[in-house]
N, C-alpha and C positions, 0 to 999 in steps of 0.2 A: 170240518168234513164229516158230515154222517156217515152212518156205520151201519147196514143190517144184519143182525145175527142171528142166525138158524140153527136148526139141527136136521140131521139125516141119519136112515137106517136103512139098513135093506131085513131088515126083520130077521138076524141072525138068529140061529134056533141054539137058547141060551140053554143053562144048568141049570138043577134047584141044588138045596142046598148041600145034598148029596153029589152033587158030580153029574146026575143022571139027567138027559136031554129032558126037557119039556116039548106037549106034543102042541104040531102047529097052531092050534086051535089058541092052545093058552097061550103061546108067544104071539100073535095076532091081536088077544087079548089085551095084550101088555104092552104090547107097541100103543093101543090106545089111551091107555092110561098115560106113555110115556108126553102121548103129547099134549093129553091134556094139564099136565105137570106143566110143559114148557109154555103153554098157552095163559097159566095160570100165571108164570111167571114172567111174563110182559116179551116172553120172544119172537121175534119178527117172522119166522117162516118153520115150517116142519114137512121133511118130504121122505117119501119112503119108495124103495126102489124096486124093481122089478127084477125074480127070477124063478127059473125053472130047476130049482137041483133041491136036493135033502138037508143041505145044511142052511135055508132059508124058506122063511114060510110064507113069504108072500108073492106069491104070482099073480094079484090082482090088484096091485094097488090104489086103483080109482075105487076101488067099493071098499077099502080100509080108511083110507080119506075121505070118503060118504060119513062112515060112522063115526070118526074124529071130527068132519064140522059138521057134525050134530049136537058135537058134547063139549065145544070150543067157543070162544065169540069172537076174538079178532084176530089169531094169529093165519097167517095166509097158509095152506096147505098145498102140496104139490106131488111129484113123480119126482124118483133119483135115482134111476133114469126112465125113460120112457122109451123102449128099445121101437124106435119108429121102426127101422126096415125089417119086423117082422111083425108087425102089426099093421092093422088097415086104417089111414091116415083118414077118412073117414070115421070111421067107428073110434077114434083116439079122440076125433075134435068133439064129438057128440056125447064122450062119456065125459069130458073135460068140462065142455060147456054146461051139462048137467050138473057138475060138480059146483061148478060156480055159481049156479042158482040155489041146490043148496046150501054152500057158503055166502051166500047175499057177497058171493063177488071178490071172495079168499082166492080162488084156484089160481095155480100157477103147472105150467108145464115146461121141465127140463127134456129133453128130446137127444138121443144121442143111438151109438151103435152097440151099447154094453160092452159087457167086460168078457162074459161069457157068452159061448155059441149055442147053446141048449135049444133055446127057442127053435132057431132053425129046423132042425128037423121034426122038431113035436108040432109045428105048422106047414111041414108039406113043402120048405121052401130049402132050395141048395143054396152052399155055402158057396160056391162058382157064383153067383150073382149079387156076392156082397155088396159090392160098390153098385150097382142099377140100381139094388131095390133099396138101398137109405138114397142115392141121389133121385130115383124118381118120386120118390114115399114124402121127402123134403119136399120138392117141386110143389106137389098135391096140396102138403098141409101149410105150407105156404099162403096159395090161393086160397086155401080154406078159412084162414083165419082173416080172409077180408070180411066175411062174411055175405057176399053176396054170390049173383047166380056164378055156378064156376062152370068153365069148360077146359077140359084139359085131357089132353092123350098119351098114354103110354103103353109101354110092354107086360109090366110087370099087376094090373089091375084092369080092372073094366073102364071105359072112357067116360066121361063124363059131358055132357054138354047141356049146358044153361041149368044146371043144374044148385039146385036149392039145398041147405043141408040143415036141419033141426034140430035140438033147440040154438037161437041166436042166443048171445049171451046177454044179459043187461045195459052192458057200459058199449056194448060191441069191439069190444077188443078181451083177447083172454092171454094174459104173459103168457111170456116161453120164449125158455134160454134154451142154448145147444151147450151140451155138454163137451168138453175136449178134453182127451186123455196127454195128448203127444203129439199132433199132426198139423204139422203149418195147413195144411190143405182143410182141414175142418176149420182151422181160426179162419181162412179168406172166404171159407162159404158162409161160417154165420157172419160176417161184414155184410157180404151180397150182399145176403138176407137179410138184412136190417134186423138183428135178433143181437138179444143181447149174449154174453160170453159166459157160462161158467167152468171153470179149470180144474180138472181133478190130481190135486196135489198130492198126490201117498207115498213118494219115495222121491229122494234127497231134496237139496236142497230148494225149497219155495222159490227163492230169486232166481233160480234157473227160464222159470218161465217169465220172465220179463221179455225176452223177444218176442215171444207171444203175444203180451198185449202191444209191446211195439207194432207187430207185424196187423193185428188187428186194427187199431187205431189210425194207421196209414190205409192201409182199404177201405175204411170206413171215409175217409177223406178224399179216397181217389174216386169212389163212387158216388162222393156225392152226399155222405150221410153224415148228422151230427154224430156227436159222441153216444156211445150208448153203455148203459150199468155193464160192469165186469165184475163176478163172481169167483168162491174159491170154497172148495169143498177139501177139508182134510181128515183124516182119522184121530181119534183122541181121548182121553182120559182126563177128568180131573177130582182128584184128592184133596186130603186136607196137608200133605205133604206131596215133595217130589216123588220121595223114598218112597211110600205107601201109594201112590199112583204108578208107580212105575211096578212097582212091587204085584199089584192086583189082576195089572195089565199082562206085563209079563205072559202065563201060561196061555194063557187064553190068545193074544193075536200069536205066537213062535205057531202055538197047533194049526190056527186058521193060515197063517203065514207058508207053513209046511205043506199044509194039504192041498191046496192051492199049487204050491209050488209042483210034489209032483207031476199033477197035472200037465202042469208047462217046462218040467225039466228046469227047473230052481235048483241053487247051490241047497246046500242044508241054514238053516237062520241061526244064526247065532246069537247070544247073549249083546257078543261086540258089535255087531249090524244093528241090537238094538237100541242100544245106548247111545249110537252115534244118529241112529234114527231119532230119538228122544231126545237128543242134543238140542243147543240153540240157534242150532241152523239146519236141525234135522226137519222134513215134514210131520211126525209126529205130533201132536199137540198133548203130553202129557206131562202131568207134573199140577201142583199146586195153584191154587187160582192166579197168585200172579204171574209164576212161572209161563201159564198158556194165555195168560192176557197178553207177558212180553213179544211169546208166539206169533199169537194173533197180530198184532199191533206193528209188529215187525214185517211180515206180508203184508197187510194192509196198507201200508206205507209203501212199499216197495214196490208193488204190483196196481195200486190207485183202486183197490177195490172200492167197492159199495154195500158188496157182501160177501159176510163169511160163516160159512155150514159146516159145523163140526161132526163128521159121522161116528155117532157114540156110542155106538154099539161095535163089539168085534167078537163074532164067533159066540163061545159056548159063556162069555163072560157075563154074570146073573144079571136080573134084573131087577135085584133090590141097589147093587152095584151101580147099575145103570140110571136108576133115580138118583140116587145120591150123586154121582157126576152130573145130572142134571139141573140138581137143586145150584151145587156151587157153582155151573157153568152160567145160570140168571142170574143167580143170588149176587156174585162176585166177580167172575167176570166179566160178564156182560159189562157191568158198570164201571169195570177200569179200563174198558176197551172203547167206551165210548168217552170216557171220560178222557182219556189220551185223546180221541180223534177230533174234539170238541175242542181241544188245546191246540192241536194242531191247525 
Protein backbone atom coordinates (compact mmCIF):
# COMPACT_ATOMS: atom_id res chain seq x y z
CA UNK A 1 0.00 0.00 0.00
CA UNK A 2 1.70 3.51 -0.74
CA UNK A 3 2.00 6.02 1.64
CA UNK A 4 2.12 10.01 0.85
CA UNK A 5 3.81 12.00 3.43
CA UNK A 6 3.75 15.69 3.82
CA UNK A 7 4.10 18.38 5.95
CA UNK A 8 1.81 21.55 7.06
CA UNK A 9 2.22 24.83 8.75
CA UNK A 10 0.00 27.62 9.17
CA UNK A 11 3.31 29.81 9.65
CA UNK A 12 3.26 30.01 13.48
CA UNK A 13 4.98 33.24 14.48
CA UNK A 14 8.02 31.34 16.19
CA UNK A 15 10.95 32.55 18.88
CA UNK A 16 14.59 33.14 18.35
CA UNK A 17 16.82 32.00 20.60
CA UNK A 18 16.03 34.48 23.21
CA UNK A 19 12.26 33.80 23.67
CA UNK A 20 11.50 36.92 21.68
CA UNK A 21 8.87 36.67 18.64
CA UNK A 22 10.35 36.95 15.18
CA UNK A 23 8.59 39.40 12.86
CA UNK A 24 6.25 38.05 10.09
CA UNK A 25 8.52 38.85 7.51
CA UNK A 26 11.22 36.44 8.88
CA UNK A 27 8.87 33.72 9.82
CA UNK A 28 7.52 33.86 6.07
CA UNK A 29 11.09 33.64 5.36
CA UNK A 30 11.60 30.50 7.17
CA UNK A 31 8.50 28.75 6.26
CA UNK A 32 10.40 28.84 2.81
CA UNK A 33 13.36 27.37 3.76
CA UNK A 34 11.32 24.97 5.73
CA UNK A 35 10.11 23.55 2.61
CA UNK A 36 12.70 23.55 0.68
CA UNK A 37 14.45 21.16 3.42
CA UNK A 38 11.35 18.95 2.96
CA UNK A 39 11.55 19.10 -0.79
CA UNK A 40 15.08 18.29 -0.61
CA UNK A 41 14.24 15.55 1.32
CA UNK A 42 12.12 13.49 -1.09
CA UNK A 43 8.68 14.58 0.75
CA UNK A 44 5.52 14.23 -1.19
CA UNK A 45 3.56 17.41 -0.27
CA UNK A 46 4.05 20.85 1.76
CA UNK A 47 0.94 23.16 2.43
CA UNK A 48 0.67 26.07 4.39
CA UNK A 49 -2.41 27.50 5.90
CA UNK A 50 -4.45 30.39 5.91
CA UNK A 51 -4.98 33.19 8.68
CA UNK A 52 -5.97 36.34 9.94
CA UNK A 53 -4.69 36.84 13.72
CA UNK A 54 -0.94 37.86 15.21
CA UNK A 55 0.05 34.78 16.22
CA UNK A 56 0.38 33.53 12.40
CA UNK A 57 2.10 35.27 9.61
CA UNK A 58 0.49 33.97 6.77
CA UNK A 59 -2.47 35.33 5.23
CA UNK A 60 -1.52 34.77 1.81
CA UNK A 61 -0.66 31.58 1.10
CA UNK A 62 -0.88 31.19 -2.54
CA UNK A 63 2.09 33.86 -2.98
CA UNK A 64 4.16 31.84 -0.24
CA UNK A 65 3.82 28.71 -2.38
CA UNK A 66 4.66 30.99 -5.52
CA UNK A 67 7.97 31.51 -3.82
CA UNK A 68 8.42 27.77 -2.49
CA UNK A 69 7.85 26.27 -6.15
CA UNK A 70 10.30 28.57 -7.35
CA UNK A 71 13.01 27.14 -5.09
CA UNK A 72 11.52 23.37 -5.12
CA UNK A 73 11.45 20.87 -8.07
CA UNK A 74 9.09 18.11 -7.19
CA UNK A 75 7.53 18.17 -3.92
CA UNK A 76 3.55 19.16 -4.69
CA UNK A 77 2.63 22.39 -2.83
CA UNK A 78 -0.66 23.43 -1.59
CA UNK A 79 -3.30 25.38 1.07
CA UNK A 80 -4.08 24.01 4.83
CA UNK A 81 -6.69 25.31 4.57
CA UNK A 82 -8.08 27.42 2.05
CA UNK A 83 -10.98 29.05 4.02
CA UNK A 84 -13.41 29.04 0.60
CA UNK A 85 -16.51 30.70 2.40
CA UNK A 86 -14.66 33.80 2.73
CA UNK A 87 -13.02 33.90 -0.23
CA UNK A 88 -14.19 34.38 -3.94
CA UNK A 89 -14.26 30.89 -5.55
CA UNK A 90 -13.25 32.48 -8.52
CA UNK A 91 -10.30 34.36 -7.62
CA UNK A 92 -9.15 31.01 -5.39
CA UNK A 93 -9.25 28.77 -8.83
CA UNK A 94 -7.25 31.59 -10.67
CA UNK A 95 -4.64 32.11 -8.07
CA UNK A 96 -4.32 28.09 -7.81
CA UNK A 97 -4.33 27.63 -11.38
CA UNK A 98 -1.50 30.12 -11.57
CA UNK A 99 0.22 28.29 -8.98
CA UNK A 100 0.30 25.37 -10.95
CA UNK A 101 1.87 26.83 -13.92
CA UNK A 102 4.44 27.97 -11.83
CA UNK A 103 4.95 24.60 -10.36
CA UNK A 104 4.85 22.85 -13.81
CA UNK A 105 1.79 21.21 -12.23
CA UNK A 106 2.67 20.76 -8.11
CA UNK A 107 -0.42 22.77 -6.84
CA UNK A 108 -2.88 21.27 -4.85
CA UNK A 109 -5.92 22.74 -3.08
CA UNK A 110 -7.29 21.73 0.60
CA UNK A 111 -10.57 23.88 0.74
CA UNK A 112 -12.45 23.82 4.04
CA UNK A 113 -14.24 26.36 6.63
CA UNK A 114 -11.20 27.02 9.11
CA UNK A 115 -10.66 26.95 12.43
CA UNK A 116 -11.04 30.57 13.05
CA UNK A 117 -13.65 33.33 12.27
CA UNK A 118 -11.28 36.28 11.77
CA UNK A 119 -11.69 36.30 8.06
CA UNK A 120 -15.20 37.16 8.33
CA UNK A 121 -15.56 40.31 9.28
CA UNK A 122 -12.05 41.77 7.74
CA UNK A 123 -14.11 40.66 4.44
CA UNK A 124 -17.33 42.41 4.93
CA UNK A 125 -19.10 38.98 5.35
CA UNK A 126 -21.57 37.94 8.65
CA UNK A 127 -21.18 35.02 10.39
CA UNK A 128 -25.33 34.48 10.14
CA UNK A 129 -24.45 33.14 6.64
CA UNK A 130 -21.90 30.58 7.61
CA UNK A 131 -23.47 27.66 6.02
CA UNK A 132 -24.86 29.61 2.35
CA UNK A 133 -21.57 31.09 1.77
CA UNK A 134 -19.18 27.58 2.08
CA UNK A 135 -22.23 25.57 0.52
CA UNK A 136 -22.74 28.12 -2.44
CA UNK A 137 -18.77 29.20 -2.57
CA UNK A 138 -18.34 24.86 -2.97
CA UNK A 139 -21.26 24.69 -5.59
CA UNK A 140 -19.07 27.57 -7.66
CA UNK A 141 -15.65 25.95 -7.30
CA UNK A 142 -16.86 22.97 -8.08
CA UNK A 143 -18.11 24.03 -11.70
CA UNK A 144 -14.87 25.76 -11.81
CA UNK A 145 -12.59 23.14 -11.73
CA UNK A 146 -14.29 21.58 -14.91
CA UNK A 147 -12.73 24.12 -16.47
CA UNK A 148 -15.12 25.03 -18.96
CA UNK A 149 -17.81 27.94 -19.75
CA UNK A 150 -19.60 27.87 -16.29
CA UNK A 151 -23.06 29.21 -15.51
CA UNK A 152 -24.32 29.37 -12.22
CA UNK A 153 -26.47 31.55 -9.72
CA UNK A 154 -26.49 32.42 -6.46
CA UNK A 155 -27.08 34.72 -3.39
CA UNK A 156 -24.14 35.23 -1.88
CA UNK A 157 -21.87 36.55 -5.39
CA UNK A 158 -22.42 37.89 -8.85
CA UNK A 159 -24.04 35.16 -11.49
CA UNK A 160 -22.13 33.95 -13.76
CA UNK A 161 -23.26 32.65 -17.23
CA UNK A 162 -21.30 30.86 -19.97
CA UNK A 163 -18.62 32.26 -18.45
CA UNK A 164 -14.84 31.49 -18.98
CA UNK A 165 -12.28 31.66 -16.21
CA UNK A 166 -8.21 32.08 -16.67
CA UNK A 167 -5.54 30.72 -16.61
CA UNK A 168 -6.79 26.71 -17.54
CA UNK A 169 -4.42 24.72 -15.86
CA UNK A 170 -2.04 22.29 -18.09
CA UNK A 171 -3.21 18.74 -17.28
CA UNK A 172 -6.99 20.39 -16.87
CA UNK A 173 -7.54 19.29 -13.70
CA UNK A 174 -5.98 21.08 -10.40
CA UNK A 175 -6.36 18.57 -6.82
CA UNK A 176 -8.47 19.52 -3.97
CA UNK A 177 -9.31 17.86 -0.93
CA UNK A 178 -11.98 19.21 1.49
CA UNK A 179 -10.76 19.41 4.72
CA UNK A 180 -13.14 17.85 7.77
CA UNK A 181 -12.72 18.86 11.41
CA UNK A 182 -15.75 16.66 12.93
CA UNK A 183 -18.95 16.85 10.89
CA UNK A 184 -20.73 13.80 9.17
CA UNK A 185 -22.30 16.57 7.01
CA UNK A 186 -18.81 17.83 5.54
CA UNK A 187 -17.65 13.99 4.91
CA UNK A 188 -21.29 13.41 2.64
CA UNK A 189 -20.51 16.69 0.67
CA UNK A 190 -17.05 16.05 -0.20
CA UNK A 191 -18.57 12.22 -1.59
CA UNK A 192 -21.08 14.36 -3.56
CA UNK A 193 -18.45 16.23 -4.77
CA UNK A 194 -16.37 13.74 -5.99
CA UNK A 195 -13.34 15.37 -3.92
CA UNK A 196 -11.18 13.53 -2.20
CA UNK A 197 -11.05 13.62 2.11
CA UNK A 198 -8.57 15.18 4.26
CA UNK A 199 -9.20 14.64 8.23
CA UNK A 200 -7.99 16.99 10.71
CA UNK A 201 -6.87 14.84 13.51
CA UNK A 202 -5.61 16.94 16.76
CA UNK A 203 -7.34 15.66 19.68
CA UNK A 204 -7.83 12.03 20.82
CA UNK A 205 -7.81 9.20 19.69
CA UNK A 206 -7.04 8.83 15.41
CA UNK A 207 -9.32 5.70 15.22
CA UNK A 208 -12.25 7.59 16.42
CA UNK A 209 -12.56 8.84 12.92
CA UNK A 210 -12.94 5.56 11.19
CA UNK A 211 -16.83 6.20 10.91
CA UNK A 212 -15.89 8.95 8.93
CA UNK A 213 -14.27 7.35 6.27
CA UNK A 214 -17.00 4.43 6.77
CA UNK A 215 -19.56 7.02 6.40
CA UNK A 216 -17.53 8.56 3.32
CA UNK A 217 -16.88 5.52 1.30
CA UNK A 218 -20.57 4.33 1.49
CA UNK A 219 -21.66 7.86 -0.15
CA UNK A 220 -19.13 7.69 -2.49
CA UNK A 221 -20.91 4.18 -3.63
CA UNK A 222 -24.32 5.38 -3.23
CA UNK A 223 -23.57 8.12 -5.71
CA UNK A 224 -22.06 6.40 -7.98
CA UNK A 225 -18.30 7.16 -7.48
CA UNK A 226 -15.23 4.98 -7.25
CA UNK A 227 -12.96 5.17 -4.33
CA UNK A 228 -11.26 8.30 -3.78
CA UNK A 229 -7.58 9.21 -1.77
CA UNK A 230 -8.33 9.86 2.04
CA UNK A 231 -6.01 12.11 4.02
CA UNK A 232 -4.89 12.98 7.63
CA UNK A 233 -3.30 15.86 8.98
CA UNK A 234 -1.91 15.77 12.67
CA UNK A 235 0.14 17.94 14.94
CA UNK A 236 3.78 16.74 15.70
CA UNK A 237 7.32 16.72 16.84
CA UNK A 238 10.11 14.50 16.23
CA UNK A 239 13.49 14.16 18.32
CA UNK A 240 16.20 12.12 18.70
CA UNK A 241 14.49 10.78 21.71
CA UNK A 242 10.71 10.58 23.09
CA UNK A 243 11.99 12.42 26.29
CA UNK A 244 13.67 15.26 24.32
CA UNK A 245 10.69 15.56 21.81
CA UNK A 246 8.23 15.59 24.23
CA UNK A 247 10.41 17.73 26.45
CA UNK A 248 10.95 20.70 23.45
CA UNK A 249 7.28 20.41 22.62
CA UNK A 250 6.00 20.85 25.71
CA UNK A 251 6.14 24.79 26.36
CA UNK A 252 5.53 25.80 23.35
CA UNK A 253 2.02 23.86 22.18
CA UNK A 254 0.43 24.09 26.52
CA UNK A 255 0.92 28.24 25.53
CA UNK A 256 -0.62 27.92 21.93
CA UNK A 257 -2.97 25.23 23.47
CA UNK A 258 -3.93 27.86 26.31
CA UNK A 259 -4.43 30.93 24.18
CA UNK A 260 -6.40 29.35 21.92
CA UNK A 261 -8.20 27.84 24.50
CA UNK A 262 -9.36 31.03 26.19
CA UNK A 263 -10.63 32.17 23.31
CA UNK A 264 -13.21 29.32 23.35
CA UNK A 265 -13.60 28.87 27.05
CA UNK A 266 -11.00 25.70 27.21
CA UNK A 267 -10.46 23.85 30.69
CA UNK A 268 -6.59 24.96 31.55
CA UNK A 269 -3.90 22.09 29.54
CA UNK A 270 -2.33 20.22 31.60
CA UNK A 271 0.96 18.33 31.81
CA UNK A 272 -1.56 14.94 31.96
CA UNK A 273 -3.77 15.91 28.83
CA UNK A 274 -0.48 16.04 27.35
CA UNK A 275 0.94 13.01 27.93
CA UNK A 276 -1.91 11.21 27.19
CA UNK A 277 -2.18 13.30 23.97
CA UNK A 278 1.55 12.02 23.25
CA UNK A 279 0.51 8.66 24.09
CA UNK A 280 0.19 5.74 21.57
CA UNK A 281 -3.25 6.27 20.95
CA UNK A 282 -3.09 9.85 21.55
CA UNK A 283 -3.39 12.26 18.22
CA UNK A 284 -0.09 13.81 18.93
CA UNK A 285 2.57 12.55 16.75
CA UNK A 286 5.71 13.21 19.09
CA UNK A 287 8.45 11.30 20.13
CA UNK A 288 11.36 9.73 18.44
CA UNK A 289 11.54 8.76 14.82
CA UNK A 290 10.22 5.29 15.47
CA UNK A 291 8.11 6.27 18.15
CA UNK A 292 5.94 8.66 15.35
CA UNK A 293 6.59 6.25 12.45
CA UNK A 294 4.46 3.56 15.08
CA UNK A 295 1.96 6.72 15.08
CA UNK A 296 1.91 7.20 11.71
CA UNK A 297 1.57 3.60 10.67
CA UNK A 298 -0.94 2.92 13.19
CA UNK A 299 -3.63 5.54 11.53
CA UNK A 300 -2.61 4.64 8.34
CA UNK A 301 -3.70 1.23 8.78
CA UNK A 302 -6.68 1.94 10.53
CA UNK A 303 -8.17 4.70 8.70
CA UNK A 304 -6.85 3.34 4.79
CA UNK A 305 -5.16 6.53 4.31
CA UNK A 306 -2.89 7.53 1.28
CA UNK A 307 -1.81 10.50 3.01
CA UNK A 308 -0.34 11.80 5.94
CA UNK A 309 0.70 15.57 6.86
CA UNK A 310 2.39 16.19 9.93
CA UNK A 311 1.70 19.93 11.01
CA UNK A 312 5.24 20.80 12.44
CA UNK A 313 5.14 23.71 13.59
CA UNK A 314 3.30 24.69 16.98
CA UNK A 315 3.17 28.21 18.16
CA UNK A 316 6.37 30.12 19.29
CA UNK A 317 8.46 26.64 19.01
CA UNK A 318 11.91 27.88 16.90
CA UNK A 319 12.80 27.29 13.79
CA UNK A 320 16.01 25.76 14.03
CA UNK A 321 13.77 23.15 16.19
CA UNK A 322 11.52 22.90 13.44
CA UNK A 323 14.25 21.89 10.85
CA UNK A 324 15.65 19.37 12.84
CA UNK A 325 12.09 17.64 13.29
CA UNK A 326 12.18 18.04 9.82
CA UNK A 327 15.44 16.49 8.74
CA UNK A 328 14.36 13.23 11.00
CA UNK A 329 10.63 13.33 10.01
CA UNK A 330 12.54 12.32 5.80
CA UNK A 331 15.49 11.38 7.00
CA UNK A 332 13.80 8.46 9.36
CA UNK A 333 10.58 8.39 9.28
CA UNK A 334 9.40 8.73 6.32
CA UNK A 335 11.38 5.61 5.43
CA UNK A 336 9.85 3.30 8.09
CA UNK A 337 6.53 4.55 7.35
CA UNK A 338 6.78 3.45 3.99
CA UNK A 339 8.61 0.71 4.59
CA UNK A 340 5.85 -0.84 6.92
CA UNK A 341 3.13 0.18 4.22
CA UNK A 342 5.25 -1.70 1.51
CA UNK A 343 5.03 -4.77 3.87
CA UNK A 344 1.81 -4.45 4.37
Amino acid sequence: MAIELGLDTFGDVTADVNGDPLTPGQVIRNVVAEAELADRLGLDFFGVGEHHRPDFAVSAPEVVLAAIAGRTERIHVGSAVTVLSSDDPVRVYQRFATLDALSNGRAEVIIGRGSFTESFPLFGLELDQYEVLFNERLELFAELLKEGPVTWRGSTRASLTQQRVYPPTASGHLPVWIGVGGTPASVVRAARYGLPLMLAIIGGDPLQFRPFVDLYQRTLSEVGRGMLPIGAHSPGHVAATDEQAREELWPHFATMYERIGRERGWGKFTRQAYEQLAGPTGALCVGSPETVARKIVRMVKALGLSRFDLKYSAGTLPHERLMASIELYGKEVAPRVREAMTAE
